[in-house]
C-alpha positions in Angstrom: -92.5 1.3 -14.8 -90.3 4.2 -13.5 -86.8 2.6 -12.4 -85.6 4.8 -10.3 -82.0 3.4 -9.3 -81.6 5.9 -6.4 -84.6 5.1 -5.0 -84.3 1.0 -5.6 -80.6 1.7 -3.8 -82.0 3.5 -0.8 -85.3 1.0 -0.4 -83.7 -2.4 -0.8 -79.9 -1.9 -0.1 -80.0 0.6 3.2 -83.7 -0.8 4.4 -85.2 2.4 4.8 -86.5 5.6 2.5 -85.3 8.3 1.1 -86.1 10.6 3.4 -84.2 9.3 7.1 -81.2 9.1 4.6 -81.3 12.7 3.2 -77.4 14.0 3.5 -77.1 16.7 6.3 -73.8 17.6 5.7 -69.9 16.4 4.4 -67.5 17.5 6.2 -63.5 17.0 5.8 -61.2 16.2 9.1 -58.3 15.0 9.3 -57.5 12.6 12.1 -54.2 10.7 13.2 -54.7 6.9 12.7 -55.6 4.5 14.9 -55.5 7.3 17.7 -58.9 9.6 17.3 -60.5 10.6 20.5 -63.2 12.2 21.5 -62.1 15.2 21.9 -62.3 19.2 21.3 -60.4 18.9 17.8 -63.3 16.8 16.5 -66.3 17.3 18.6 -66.2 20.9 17.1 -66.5 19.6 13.9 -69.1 16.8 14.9 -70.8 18.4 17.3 -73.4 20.4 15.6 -73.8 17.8 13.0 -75.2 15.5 15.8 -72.9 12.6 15.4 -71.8 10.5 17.8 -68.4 11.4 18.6 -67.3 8.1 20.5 -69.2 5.7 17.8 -67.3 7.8 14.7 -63.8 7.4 17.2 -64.5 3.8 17.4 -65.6 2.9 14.0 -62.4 5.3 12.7 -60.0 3.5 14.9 -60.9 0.1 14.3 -61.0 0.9 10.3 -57.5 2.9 10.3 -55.4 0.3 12.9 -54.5 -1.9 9.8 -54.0 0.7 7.8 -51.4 3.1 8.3 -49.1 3.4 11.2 -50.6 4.6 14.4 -50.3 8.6 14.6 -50.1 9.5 10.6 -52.2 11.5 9.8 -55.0 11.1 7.6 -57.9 12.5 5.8 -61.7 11.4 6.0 -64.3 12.5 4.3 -67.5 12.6 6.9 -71.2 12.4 5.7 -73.7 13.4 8.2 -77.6 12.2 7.2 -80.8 13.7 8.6 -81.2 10.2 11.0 -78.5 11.0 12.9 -76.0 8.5 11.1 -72.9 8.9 9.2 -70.5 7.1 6.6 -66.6 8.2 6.1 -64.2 7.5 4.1 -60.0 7.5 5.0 -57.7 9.1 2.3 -54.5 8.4 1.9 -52.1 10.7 4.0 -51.4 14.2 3.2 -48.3 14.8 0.4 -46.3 15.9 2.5 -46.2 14.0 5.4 -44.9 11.3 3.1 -42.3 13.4 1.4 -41.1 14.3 5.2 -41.5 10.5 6.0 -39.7 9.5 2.6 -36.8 12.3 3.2 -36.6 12.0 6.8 -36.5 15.5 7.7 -39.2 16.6 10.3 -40.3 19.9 9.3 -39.9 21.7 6.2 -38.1 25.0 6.0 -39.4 28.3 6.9 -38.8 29.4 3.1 -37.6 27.6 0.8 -34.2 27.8 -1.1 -33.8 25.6 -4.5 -30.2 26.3 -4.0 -29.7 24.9 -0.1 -32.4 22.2 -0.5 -33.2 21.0 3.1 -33.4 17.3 1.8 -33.5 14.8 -0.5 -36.0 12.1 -2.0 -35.1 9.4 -4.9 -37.4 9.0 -8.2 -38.3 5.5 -6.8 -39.6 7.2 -3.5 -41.7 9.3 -6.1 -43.1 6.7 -8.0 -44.0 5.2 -3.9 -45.6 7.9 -2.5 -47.6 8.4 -6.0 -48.9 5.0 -5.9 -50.2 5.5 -2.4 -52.0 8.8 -3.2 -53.7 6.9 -6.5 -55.5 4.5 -4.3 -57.6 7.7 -3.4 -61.3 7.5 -4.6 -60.6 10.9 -6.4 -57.4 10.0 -8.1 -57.9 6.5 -9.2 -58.1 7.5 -13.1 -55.1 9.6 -13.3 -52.2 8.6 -14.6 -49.4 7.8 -12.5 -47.3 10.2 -14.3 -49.8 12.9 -13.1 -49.7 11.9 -9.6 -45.6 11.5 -9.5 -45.1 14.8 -10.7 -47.7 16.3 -8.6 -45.4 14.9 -6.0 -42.3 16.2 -7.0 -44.1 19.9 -6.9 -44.7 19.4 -3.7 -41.8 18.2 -2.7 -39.6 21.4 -4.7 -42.2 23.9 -2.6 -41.5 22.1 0.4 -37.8 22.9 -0.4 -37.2 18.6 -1.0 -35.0 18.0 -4.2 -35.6 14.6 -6.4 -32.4 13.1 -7.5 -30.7 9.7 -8.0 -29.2 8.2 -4.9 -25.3 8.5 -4.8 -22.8 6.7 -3.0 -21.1 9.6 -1.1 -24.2 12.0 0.5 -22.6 14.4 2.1 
């Protein structure tokens, strides 16, 4: 017999066939937590897809309350099929809205200057902020090392310096 493990997947585990489940389109958003609405900023994107902008507002909302703080942003990942449905999946917030979180700073600089750095983040808020972007389905096999200086790359373009907390910031 042919075993066909996508087929077994879509006839016994989602209860219909292949063909109302064939993938439309994926799209990427990002959306503040716990406060999407139906709205111009995402009806553009779902819209034409034929998604159900106050079902996907709901289902987001109820999935990011717990979480992240309400507000962050975050990224999804959107998959619209043929039937009208859709399946998402949150990512962990954008790099640099935790380095701004971590640093405290509200906006980054207009450009840059290593020499006048407009804040500063610790190693330990590093290693933090790289744990949170490794529980990302696309990042889970990296090494944490990866991730962390990833992070700190980010954080010297965003003109953020990493150093050891002193006693005496001035």
């Amino acid at each position: 017999p042919n075993h066909n493990i996508s087929a077994y997947y879509y006839y016994y585990c989602k209860g219909t066939t292949r063909e109302a489940m064939s993938v439309v389109k994926t799209i990427r958003l990002r959306v503040a937590a716990g406060a999407a609405k139906p709205g111009p900023a995402i009806g553009q994107a779902l819209g034409p897809l034929g998604v159900n902008m106050a079902e996907f507002c709901k289902q987001f909302n109820e999935r990011t309350t717990d979480m992240y703080e309400k507000e962050t942003p975050v990224g999804v990942s959107l998959t619209a099929m043929a039937d009208r449905s859709f399946s998402f999946v949150v990512r962990s917030p954008p790099t640099t809205h935790l380095i701004k979180l971590a640093a405290g700073i509200q906006k980054g600089p207009t450009s840059p200057n290593p020499d006048r750095p407009v804040g500063f983040i610790t190693p330990e808020m590093v290693y933090e902020i790289a744990k949170v972007k490794q529980k990302d389905d696309m990042r889970w096999h990296l090494p944490l090392e990866g991730i962390a200086r990833s992070v700190i790359g980010t954080a010297k373009s965003m003109g953020v310096q990493v150093r050891e907390a002193q006693e005496d910031d001035k």
